[in-house]
RODOBA-711563 format. One line per field, with one value per residue: z, y, x of N, C-alpha, C, O in turn; residue number from 0. Coordinates in steps of 0.001 Angstrom, whole numbers, plus 500000, padded with zeros to 6 digits. Example, Ala and Ser with C-alpha at 12.3 -4.5 7.8 and 13.67 -1.06 7.14 Angstrom:
// residues 2
n_Z	507800_507080
n_Y	494310_497750
n_X	513190_512850
ca_Z	507800_507140
ca_Y	495500_498940
ca_X	512300_513670
c_Z	507800_507870
c_Y	496700_500030
c_X	513200_512900
o_Z	508465_508039
o_Y	496681_501138
o_X	514236_513409
num	0_1
***
This chain:
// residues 299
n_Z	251818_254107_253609_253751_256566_257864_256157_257780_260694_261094_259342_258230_258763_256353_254264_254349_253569_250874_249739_250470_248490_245615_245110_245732_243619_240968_241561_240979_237928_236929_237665_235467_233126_233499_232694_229760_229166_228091_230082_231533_231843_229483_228896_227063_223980_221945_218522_216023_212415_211146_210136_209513_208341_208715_207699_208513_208616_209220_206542_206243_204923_203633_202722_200245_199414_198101_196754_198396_200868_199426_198567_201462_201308_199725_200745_203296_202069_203377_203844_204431_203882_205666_204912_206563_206564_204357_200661_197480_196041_197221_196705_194472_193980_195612_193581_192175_193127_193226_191646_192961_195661_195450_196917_198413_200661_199964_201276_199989_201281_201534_204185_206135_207501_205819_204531_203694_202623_201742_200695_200537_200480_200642_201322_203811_204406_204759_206295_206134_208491_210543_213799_215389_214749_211484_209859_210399_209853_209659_209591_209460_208678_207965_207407_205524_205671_205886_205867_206234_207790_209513_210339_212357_211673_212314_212097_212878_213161_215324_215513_217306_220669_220115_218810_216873_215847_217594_220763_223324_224383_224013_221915_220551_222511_222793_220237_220723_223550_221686_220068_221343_222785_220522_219879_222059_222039_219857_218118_216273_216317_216790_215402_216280_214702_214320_214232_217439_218386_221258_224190_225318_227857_228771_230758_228976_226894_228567_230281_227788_227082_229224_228887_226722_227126_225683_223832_224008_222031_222735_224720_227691_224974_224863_224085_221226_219671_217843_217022_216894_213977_212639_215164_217887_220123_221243_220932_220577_221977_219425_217626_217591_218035_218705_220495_220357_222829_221561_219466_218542_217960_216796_214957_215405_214216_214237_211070_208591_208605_205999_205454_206533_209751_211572_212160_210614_211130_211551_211510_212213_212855_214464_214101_217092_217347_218464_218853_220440_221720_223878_227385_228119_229482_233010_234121_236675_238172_238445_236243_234158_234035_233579_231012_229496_230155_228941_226227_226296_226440_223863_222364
n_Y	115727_115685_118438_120218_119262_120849_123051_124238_123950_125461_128704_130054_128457_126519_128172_129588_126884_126621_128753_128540_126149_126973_128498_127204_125216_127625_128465_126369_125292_128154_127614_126044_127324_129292_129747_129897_132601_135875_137152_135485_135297_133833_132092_133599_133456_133094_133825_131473_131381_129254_128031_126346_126664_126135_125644_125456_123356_122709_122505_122591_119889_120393_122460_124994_126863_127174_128814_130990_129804_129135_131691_132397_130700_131739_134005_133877_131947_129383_126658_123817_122823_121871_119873_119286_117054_116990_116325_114507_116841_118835_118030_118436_120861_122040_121447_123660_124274_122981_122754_124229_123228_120194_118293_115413_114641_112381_111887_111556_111681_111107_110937_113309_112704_113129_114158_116148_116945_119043_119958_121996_121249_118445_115050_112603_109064_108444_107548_106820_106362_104447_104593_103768_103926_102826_104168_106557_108850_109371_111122_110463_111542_112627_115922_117536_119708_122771_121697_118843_118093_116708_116794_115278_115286_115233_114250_114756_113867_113099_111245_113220_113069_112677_112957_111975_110846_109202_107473_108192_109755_107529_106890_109233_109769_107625_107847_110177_108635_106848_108015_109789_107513_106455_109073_109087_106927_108407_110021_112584_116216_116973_117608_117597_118106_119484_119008_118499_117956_118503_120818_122205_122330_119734_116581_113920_115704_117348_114921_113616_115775_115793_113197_113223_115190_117693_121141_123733_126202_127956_128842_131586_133371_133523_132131_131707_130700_128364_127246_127701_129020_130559_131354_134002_134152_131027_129699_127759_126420_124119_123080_122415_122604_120830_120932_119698_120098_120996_122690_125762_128118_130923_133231_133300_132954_133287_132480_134195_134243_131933_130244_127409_126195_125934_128233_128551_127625_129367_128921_129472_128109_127432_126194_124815_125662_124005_121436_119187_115559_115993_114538_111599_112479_111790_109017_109205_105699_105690_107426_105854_103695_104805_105700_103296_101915_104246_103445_100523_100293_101287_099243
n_X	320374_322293_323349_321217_320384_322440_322192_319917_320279_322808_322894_324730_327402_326579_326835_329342_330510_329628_330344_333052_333530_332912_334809_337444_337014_336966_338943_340809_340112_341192_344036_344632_343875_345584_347695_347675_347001_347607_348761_350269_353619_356132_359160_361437_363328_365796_365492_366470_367904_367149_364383_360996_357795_354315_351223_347962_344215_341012_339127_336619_334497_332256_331928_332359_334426_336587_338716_338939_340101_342423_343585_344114_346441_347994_348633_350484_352140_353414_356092_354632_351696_349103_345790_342819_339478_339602_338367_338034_337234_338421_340518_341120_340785_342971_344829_345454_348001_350090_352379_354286_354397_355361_355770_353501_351342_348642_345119_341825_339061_335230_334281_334791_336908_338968_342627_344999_348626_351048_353715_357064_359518_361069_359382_359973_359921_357008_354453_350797_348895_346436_345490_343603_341040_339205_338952_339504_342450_345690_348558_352351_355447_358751_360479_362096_364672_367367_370926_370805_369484_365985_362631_360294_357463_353860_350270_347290_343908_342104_338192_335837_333951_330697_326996_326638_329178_331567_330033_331878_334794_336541_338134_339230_341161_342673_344234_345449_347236_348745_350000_351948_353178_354319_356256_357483_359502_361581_364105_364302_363513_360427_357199_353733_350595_347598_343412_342681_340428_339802_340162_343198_343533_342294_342238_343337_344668_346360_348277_349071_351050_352317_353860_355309_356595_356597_355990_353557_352719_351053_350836_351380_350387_348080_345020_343597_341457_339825_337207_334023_333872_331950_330521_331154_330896_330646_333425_336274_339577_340562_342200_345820_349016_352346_355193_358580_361263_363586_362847_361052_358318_357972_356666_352885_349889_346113_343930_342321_338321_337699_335306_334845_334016_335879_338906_342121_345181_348620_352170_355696_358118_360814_364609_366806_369709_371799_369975_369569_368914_365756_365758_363016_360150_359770_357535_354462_353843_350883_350431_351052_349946_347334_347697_347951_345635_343499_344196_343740_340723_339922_340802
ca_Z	253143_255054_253237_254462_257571_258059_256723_258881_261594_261127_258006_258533_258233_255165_253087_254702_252874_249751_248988_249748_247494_244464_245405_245069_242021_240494_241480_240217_236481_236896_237262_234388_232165_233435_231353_227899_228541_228014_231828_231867_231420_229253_228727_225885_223907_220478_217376_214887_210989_210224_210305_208768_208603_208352_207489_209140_208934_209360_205665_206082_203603_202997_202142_198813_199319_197976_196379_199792_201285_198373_199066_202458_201280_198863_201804_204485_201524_203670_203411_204391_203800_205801_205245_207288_206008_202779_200059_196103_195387_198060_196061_192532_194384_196047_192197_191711_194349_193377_191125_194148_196648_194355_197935_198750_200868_199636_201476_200300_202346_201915_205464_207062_208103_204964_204825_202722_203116_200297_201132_199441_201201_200574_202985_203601_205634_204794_206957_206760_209699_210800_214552_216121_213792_210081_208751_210684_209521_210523_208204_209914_208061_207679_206141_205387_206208_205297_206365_205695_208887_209347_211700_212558_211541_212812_211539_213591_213419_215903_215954_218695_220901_219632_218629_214977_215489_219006_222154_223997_224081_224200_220663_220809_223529_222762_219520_221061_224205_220994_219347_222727_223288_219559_220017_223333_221394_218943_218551_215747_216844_216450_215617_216156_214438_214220_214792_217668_218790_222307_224526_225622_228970_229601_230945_228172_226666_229917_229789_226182_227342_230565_229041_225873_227201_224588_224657_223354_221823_222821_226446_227472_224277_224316_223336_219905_219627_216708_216349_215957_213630_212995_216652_218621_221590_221634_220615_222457_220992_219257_216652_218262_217374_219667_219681_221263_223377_220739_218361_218680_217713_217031_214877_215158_213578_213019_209968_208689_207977_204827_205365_207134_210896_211776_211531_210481_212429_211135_212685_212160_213744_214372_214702_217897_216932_219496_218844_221342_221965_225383_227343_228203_231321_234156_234329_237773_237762_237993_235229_233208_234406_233451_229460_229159_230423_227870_224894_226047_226561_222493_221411
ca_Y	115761_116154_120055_120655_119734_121721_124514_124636_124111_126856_128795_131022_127597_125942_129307_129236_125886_126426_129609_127791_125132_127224_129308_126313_124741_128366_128520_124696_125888_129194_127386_125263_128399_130733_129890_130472_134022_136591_137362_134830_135309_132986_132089_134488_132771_133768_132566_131005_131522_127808_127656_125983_127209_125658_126555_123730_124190_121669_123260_121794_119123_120775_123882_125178_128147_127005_130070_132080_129583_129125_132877_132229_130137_132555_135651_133435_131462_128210_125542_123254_123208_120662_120216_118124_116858_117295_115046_114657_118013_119802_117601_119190_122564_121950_120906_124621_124553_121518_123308_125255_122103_119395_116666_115932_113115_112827_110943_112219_110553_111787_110790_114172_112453_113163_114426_116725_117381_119804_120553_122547_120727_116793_114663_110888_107801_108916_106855_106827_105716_103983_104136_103525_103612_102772_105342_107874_108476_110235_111215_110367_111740_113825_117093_117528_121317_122742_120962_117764_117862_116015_116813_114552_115648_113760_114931_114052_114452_112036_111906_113357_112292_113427_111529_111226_109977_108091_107646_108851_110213_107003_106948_110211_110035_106362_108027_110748_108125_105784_108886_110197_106658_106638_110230_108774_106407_109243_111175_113602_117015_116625_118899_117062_118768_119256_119455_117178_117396_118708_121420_121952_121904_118925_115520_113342_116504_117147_113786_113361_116705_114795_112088_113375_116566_118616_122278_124316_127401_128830_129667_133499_134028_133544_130722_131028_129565_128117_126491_127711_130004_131568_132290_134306_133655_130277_129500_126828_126102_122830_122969_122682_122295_121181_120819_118764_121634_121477_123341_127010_128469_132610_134232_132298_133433_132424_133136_134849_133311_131284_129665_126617_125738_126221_129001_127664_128357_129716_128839_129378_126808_127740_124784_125461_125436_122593_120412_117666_115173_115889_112911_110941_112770_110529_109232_108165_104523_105613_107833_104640_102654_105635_105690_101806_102119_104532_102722_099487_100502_101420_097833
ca_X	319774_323026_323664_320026_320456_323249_322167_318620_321261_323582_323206_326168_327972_326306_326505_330459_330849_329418_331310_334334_333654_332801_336055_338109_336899_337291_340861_341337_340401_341876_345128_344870_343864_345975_348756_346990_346676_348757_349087_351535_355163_356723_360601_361701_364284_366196_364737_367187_367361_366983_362840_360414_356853_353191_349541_346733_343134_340123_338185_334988_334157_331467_332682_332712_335010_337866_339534_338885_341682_343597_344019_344945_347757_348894_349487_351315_353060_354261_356647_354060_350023_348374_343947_341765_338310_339495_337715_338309_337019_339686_342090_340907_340480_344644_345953_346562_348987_351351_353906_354736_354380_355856_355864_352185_350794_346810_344035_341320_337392_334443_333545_334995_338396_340241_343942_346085_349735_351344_355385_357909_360334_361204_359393_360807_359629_355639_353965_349669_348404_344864_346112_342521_339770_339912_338345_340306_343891_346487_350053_353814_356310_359642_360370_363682_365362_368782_371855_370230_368060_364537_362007_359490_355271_352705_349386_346293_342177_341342_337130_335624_332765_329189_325684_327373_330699_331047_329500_332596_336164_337223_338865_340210_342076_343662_344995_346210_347839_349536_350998_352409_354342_355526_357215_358807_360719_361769_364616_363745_362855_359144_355755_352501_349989_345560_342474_342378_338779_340158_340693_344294_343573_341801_343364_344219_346119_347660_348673_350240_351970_353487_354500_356427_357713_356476_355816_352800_352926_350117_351314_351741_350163_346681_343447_343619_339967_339739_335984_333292_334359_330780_330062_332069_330166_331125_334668_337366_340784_340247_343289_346941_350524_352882_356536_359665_362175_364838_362109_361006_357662_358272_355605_351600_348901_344502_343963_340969_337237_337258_334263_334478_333852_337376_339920_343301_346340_349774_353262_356625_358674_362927_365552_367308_371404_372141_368833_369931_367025_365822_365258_361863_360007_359460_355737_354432_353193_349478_349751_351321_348567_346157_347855_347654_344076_343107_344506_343164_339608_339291_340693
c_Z	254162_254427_253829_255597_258728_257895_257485_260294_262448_259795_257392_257507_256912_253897_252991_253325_251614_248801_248701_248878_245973_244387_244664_243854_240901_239934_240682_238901_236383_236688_236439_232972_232194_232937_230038_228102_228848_229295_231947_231138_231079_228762_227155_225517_222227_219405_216173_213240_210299_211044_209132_209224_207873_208413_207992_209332_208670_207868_205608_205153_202730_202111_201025_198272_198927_197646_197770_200956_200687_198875_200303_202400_200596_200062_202862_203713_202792_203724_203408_204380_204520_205602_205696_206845_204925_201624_198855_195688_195693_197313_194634_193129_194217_194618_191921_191983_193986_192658_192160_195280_196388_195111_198385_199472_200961_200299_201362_200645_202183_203651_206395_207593_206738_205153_203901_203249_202206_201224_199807_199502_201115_201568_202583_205010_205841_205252_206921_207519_210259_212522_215741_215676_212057_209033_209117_210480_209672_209394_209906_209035_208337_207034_206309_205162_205951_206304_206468_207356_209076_210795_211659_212268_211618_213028_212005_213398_214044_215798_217514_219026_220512_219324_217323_214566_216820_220175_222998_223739_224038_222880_220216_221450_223411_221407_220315_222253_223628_220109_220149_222693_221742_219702_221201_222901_219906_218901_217894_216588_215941_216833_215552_215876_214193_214218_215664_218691_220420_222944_225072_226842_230277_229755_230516_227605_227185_229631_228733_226488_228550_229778_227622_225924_226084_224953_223638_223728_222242_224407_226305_226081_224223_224276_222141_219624_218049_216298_217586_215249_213263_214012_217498_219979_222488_220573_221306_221152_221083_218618_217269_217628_218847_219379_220577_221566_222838_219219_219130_217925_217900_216316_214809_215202_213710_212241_210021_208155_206483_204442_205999_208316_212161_211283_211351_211393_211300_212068_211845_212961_213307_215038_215656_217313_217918_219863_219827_221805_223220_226295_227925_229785_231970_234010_235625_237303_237788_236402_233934_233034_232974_231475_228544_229148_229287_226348_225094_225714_224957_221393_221501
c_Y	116343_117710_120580_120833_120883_123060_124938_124577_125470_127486_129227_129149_127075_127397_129273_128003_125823_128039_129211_126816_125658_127876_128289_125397_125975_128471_127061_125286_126938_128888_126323_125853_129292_130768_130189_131384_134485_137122_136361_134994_133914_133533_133170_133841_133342_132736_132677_131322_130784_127797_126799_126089_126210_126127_125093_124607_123041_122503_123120_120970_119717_122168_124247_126479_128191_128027_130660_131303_129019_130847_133104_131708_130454_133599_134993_132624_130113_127562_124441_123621_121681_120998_119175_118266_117615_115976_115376_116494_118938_119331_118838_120883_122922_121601_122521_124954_123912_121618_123979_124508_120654_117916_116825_114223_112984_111555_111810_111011_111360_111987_111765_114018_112776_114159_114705_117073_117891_120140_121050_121794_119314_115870_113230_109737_107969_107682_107328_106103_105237_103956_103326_103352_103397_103551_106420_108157_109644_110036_111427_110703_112537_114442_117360_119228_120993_121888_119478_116750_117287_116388_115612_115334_114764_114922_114465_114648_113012_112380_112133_112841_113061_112075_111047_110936_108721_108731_108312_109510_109411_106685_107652_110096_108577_107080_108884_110546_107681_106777_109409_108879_106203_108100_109498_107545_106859_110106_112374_114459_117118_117403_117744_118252_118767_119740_118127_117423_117882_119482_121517_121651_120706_117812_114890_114271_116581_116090_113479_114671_116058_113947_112107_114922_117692_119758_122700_125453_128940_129679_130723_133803_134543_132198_130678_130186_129342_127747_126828_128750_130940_131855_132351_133947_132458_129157_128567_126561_124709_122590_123328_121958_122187_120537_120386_120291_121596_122262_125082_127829_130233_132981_132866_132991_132756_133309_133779_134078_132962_130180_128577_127244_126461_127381_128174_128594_128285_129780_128422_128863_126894_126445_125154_125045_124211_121725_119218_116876_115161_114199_112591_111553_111769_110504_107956_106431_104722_106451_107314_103768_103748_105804_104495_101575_103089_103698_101344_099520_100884_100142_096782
c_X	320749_323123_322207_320131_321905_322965_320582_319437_321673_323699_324359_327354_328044_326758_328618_331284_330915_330064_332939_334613_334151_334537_337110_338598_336687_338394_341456_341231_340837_343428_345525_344822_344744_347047_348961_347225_347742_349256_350622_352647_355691_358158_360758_363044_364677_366148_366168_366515_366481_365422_362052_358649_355381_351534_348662_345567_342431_339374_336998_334775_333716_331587_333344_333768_336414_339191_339679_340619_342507_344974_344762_346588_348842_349658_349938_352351_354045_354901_355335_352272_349633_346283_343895_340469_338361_339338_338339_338248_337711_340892_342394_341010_342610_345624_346358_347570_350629_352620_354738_354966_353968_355494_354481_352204_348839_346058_342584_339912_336592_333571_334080_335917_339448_341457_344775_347362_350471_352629_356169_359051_360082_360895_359671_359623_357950_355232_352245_348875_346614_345029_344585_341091_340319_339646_339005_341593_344453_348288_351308_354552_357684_360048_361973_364233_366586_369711_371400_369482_366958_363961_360989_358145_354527_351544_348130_344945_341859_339406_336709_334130_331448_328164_325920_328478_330453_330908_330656_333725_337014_338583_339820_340847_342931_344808_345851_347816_349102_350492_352099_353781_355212_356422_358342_360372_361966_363104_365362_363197_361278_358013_354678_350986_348474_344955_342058_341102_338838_340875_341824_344352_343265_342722_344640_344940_347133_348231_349715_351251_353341_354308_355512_357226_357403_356010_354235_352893_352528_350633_352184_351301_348841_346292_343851_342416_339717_337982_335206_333808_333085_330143_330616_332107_330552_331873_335214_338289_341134_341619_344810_348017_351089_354356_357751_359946_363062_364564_361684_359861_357804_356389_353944_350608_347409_344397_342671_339134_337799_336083_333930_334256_334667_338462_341207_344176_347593_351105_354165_357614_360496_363186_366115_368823_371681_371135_369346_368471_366757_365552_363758_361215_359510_358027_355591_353865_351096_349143_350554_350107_347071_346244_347360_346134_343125_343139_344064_341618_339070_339902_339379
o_Z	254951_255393_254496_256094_259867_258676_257638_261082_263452_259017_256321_256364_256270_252694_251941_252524_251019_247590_247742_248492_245297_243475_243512_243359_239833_238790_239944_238554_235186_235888_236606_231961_231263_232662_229389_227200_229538_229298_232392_229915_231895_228393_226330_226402_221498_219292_215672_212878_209465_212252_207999_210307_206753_209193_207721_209791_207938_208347_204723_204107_201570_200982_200746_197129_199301_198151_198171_201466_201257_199205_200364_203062_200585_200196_203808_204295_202878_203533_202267_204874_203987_206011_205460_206662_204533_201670_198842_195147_194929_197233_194156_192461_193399_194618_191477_191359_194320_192836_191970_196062_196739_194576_198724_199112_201816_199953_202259_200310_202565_204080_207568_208345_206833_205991_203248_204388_201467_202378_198621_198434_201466_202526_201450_206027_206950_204644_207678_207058_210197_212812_216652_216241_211558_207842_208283_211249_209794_208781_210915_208122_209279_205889_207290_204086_205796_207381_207202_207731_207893_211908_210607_213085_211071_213679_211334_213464_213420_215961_218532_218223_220762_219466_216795_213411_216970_220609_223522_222604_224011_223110_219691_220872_224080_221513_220631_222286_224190_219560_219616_222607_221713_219534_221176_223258_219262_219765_218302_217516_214731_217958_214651_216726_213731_214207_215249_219804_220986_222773_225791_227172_231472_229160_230855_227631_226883_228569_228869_226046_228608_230005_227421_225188_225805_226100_222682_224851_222227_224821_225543_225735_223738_224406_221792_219360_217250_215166_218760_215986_213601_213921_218177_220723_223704_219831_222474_219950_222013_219227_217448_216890_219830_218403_221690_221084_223445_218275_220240_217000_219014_216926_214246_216191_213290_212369_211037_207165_205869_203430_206197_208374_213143_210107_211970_212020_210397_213093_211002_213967_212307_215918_215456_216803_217160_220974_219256_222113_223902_225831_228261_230899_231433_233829_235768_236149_237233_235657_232923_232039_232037_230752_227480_228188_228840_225602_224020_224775_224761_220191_220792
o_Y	117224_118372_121607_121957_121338_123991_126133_125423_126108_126976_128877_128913_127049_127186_129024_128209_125241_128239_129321_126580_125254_127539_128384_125026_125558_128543_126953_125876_126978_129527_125721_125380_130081_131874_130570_131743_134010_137548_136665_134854_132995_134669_133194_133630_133911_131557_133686_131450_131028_127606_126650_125643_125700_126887_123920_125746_122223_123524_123674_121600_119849_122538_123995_126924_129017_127996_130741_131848_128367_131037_133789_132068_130011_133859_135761_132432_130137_126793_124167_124641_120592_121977_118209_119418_118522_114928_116327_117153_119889_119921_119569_121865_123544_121520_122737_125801_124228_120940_124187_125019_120032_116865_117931_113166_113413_110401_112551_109827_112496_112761_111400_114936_112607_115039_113824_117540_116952_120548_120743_121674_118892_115670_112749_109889_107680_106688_108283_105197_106096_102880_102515_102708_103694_103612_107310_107399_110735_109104_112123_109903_113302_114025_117308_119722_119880_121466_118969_115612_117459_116341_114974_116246_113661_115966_113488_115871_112029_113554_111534_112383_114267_110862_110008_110773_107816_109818_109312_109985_109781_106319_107283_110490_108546_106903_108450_111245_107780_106404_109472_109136_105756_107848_109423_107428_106167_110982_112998_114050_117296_117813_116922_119007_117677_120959_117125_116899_117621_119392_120519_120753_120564_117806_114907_113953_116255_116148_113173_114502_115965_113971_111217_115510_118521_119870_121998_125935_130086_130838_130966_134789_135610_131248_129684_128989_130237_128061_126524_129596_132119_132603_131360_133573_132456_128285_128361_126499_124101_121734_124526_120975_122851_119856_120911_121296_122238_122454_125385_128433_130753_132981_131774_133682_131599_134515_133949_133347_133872_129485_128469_128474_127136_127411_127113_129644_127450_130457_127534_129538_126564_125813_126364_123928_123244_121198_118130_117352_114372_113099_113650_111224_110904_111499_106811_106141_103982_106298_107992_103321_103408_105968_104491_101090_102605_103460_100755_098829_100798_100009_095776
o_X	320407_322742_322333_320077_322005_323166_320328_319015_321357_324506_324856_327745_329093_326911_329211_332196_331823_330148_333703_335758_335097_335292_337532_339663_336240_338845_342435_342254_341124_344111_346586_345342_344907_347511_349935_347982_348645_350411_351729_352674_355767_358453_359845_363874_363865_366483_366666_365345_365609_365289_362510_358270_355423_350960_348919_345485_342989_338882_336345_334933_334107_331265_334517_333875_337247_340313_340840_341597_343382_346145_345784_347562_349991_350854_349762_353418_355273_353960_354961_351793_349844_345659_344620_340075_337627_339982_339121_339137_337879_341969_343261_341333_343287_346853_347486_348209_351771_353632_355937_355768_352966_355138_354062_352722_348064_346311_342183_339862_336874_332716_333998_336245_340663_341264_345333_347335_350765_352494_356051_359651_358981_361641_359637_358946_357499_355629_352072_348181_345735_344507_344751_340207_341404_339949_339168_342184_343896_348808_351192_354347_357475_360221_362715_363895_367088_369290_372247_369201_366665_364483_361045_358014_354523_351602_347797_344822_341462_339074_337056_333317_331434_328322_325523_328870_329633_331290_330165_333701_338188_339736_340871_341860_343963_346021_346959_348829_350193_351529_353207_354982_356359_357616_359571_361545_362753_363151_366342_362499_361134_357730_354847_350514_348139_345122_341475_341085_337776_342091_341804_345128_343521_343800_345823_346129_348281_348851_350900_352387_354567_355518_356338_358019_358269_355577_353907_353050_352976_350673_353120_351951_348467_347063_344488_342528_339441_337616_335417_334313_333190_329170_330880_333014_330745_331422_334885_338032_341665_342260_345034_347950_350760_354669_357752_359423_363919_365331_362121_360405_357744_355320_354022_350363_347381_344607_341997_339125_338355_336001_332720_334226_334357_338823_341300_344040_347643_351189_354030_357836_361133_362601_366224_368908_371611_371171_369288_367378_367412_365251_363229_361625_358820_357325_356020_353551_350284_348176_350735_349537_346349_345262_346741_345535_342085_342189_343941_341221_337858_339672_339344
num	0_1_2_3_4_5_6_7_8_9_10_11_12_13_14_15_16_17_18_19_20_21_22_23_24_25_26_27_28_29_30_31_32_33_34_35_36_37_38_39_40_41_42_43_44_45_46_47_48_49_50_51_52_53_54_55_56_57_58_59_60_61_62_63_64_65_66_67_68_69_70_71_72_73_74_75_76_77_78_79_80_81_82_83_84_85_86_87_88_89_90_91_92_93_94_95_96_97_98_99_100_101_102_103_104_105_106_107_108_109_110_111_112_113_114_115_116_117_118_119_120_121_122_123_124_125_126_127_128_129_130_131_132_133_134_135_136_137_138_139_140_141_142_143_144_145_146_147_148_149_150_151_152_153_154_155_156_157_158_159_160_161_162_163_164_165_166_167_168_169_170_171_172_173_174_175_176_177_178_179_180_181_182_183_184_185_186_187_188_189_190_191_192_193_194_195_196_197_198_199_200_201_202_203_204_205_206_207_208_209_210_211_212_213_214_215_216_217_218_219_220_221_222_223_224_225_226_227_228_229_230_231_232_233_234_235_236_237_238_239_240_241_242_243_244_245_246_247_248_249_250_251_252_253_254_255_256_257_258_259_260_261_262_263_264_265_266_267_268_269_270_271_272_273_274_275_276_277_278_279_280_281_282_283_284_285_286_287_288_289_290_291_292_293_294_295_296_297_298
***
């Protein structure tokens, strides 16, 4: 009623108003995107020898294409292979693999949360995690690199909200809160890795980004849209890696269709020579309040 009578008023005014509105809330997501793309200048920094490299891809359960990203995992050759919503039959598919990636941590579910982890590299302290639902699980571990190094991997498919998982985001976003305040007590250089059900830009990302300092890769590079992978039209980059600042992401790759949902993502990940653990970024008291508040709301 009041925008009515305003603009039967003065229209000049009302028309005034409502261009500046849209204007504003343009520029608001403009500067929450405009770091993805390649427009933006990011730090350029020199990549070390000592790397260690990983392949992640959601395969579809359903998805019978197994050779197609077998193949994938032959032409990027990995240290590590992680799958998500991988069941028995991704296991039997992944056995050709295991002479070649001897350390494995296997959950496999048919309920679309299952979890492969194939390493060439010795991982220690395997931790599988239930952190919020019990059907959803999530791999902690460390991979052990030359000089007798360990990084931290933490392997996540939180579900997301829909009419066939749950009513909200409230689930997602508590895992993603409780993983956030285990890194902060961490002080392994540490990759958290997924398909976590959520665009990079929205809150709770923001958020888990604030509050463990971590970097993502994707900036000055690009989206990287991972899902849908059969329509171009409409894409959003669901699948993300992200990484303490004493780590170093050089070459990153999506791979190519293999049939699921999801493209997988490829990343080579350098040790920095003076790994020091950075320390804990400050978080105001509302957006303590605002972490606690998430993670209570899904007990």
């Amino acid at each position: 009623m009041i925008l009515l009578f305003v603009f039967n008023s003065n229209p000049n005014t009302f028309q005034w108003i409502l261009v500046t509105g849209l204007l504003i809330a343009i520029l608001y997501q403009f500067e929450k995107v405009y770091q993805y793309s390649s427009l933006f200048k990011r730090r350029k920094s020199n990549l070390t020898e000592e790397k260690i490299s990983l392949l992640a891809a959601n395969v579809l359960q359903d998805n019978t294409h197994y050779e197609k990203f077998l193949a994938i995992i032959h032409k990027y050759n990995p240290d590590l292979v992680l799958g998500m919503e991988t069941n028995l039959a991704w296991e039997n598919a992944f056995s050709t693999i295991e002479e070649k990636y001897p350390y494995t941590v296997k959950i496999p579910l048919e309920n679309y949360y299952g979890m492969h982890l194939y390493s060439k590299k010795e991982l220690f302290n395997i931790t599988k995690k239930h952190q919020v639902e019990e059907n959803v699980p999530s791999i902690f571990c460390e991979v052990g690199i030359e000089k007798g190094k360990n990084i931290l991997l933490i392997c996540l498919h939180p579900a997301p909200p829909s009419p066939t998982e749950n009513d909200t985001s409230i689930e997602r976003d508590a895992e993603l809160m409780l993983t956030g305040k285990f890194i902060r007590n961490q002080e392994l250089p540490t990759v958290v890795c997924g398909d976590m059900n959520d665009v990079v830009w929205s809150r709770p990302t923001r958020l888990f980004k604030k509050m463990t300092g971590m970097k993502d890769p994707r900036v000055g590079r690009g989206f990287f849209p991972t899902y849908h992978a059969k329509y171009w039209f409409m894409r959003f980059p669901l699948d993300h890696l992200f990484h303490t600042k004493n780590l170093l992401v050089g070459k990153m790759e999506r791979t190519q269709y293999f049939g699921s949902d999801h493209f997988g993502m490829y990343y080579e990940i350098h040790i920095k020579n003076t790994p020091k653990t950075p320390k804990n970024p400050h978080l105001k008291p509302d957006e303590k309040e605002e972490i606690n508040e998430l993670i209570e709301r899904s007990e």
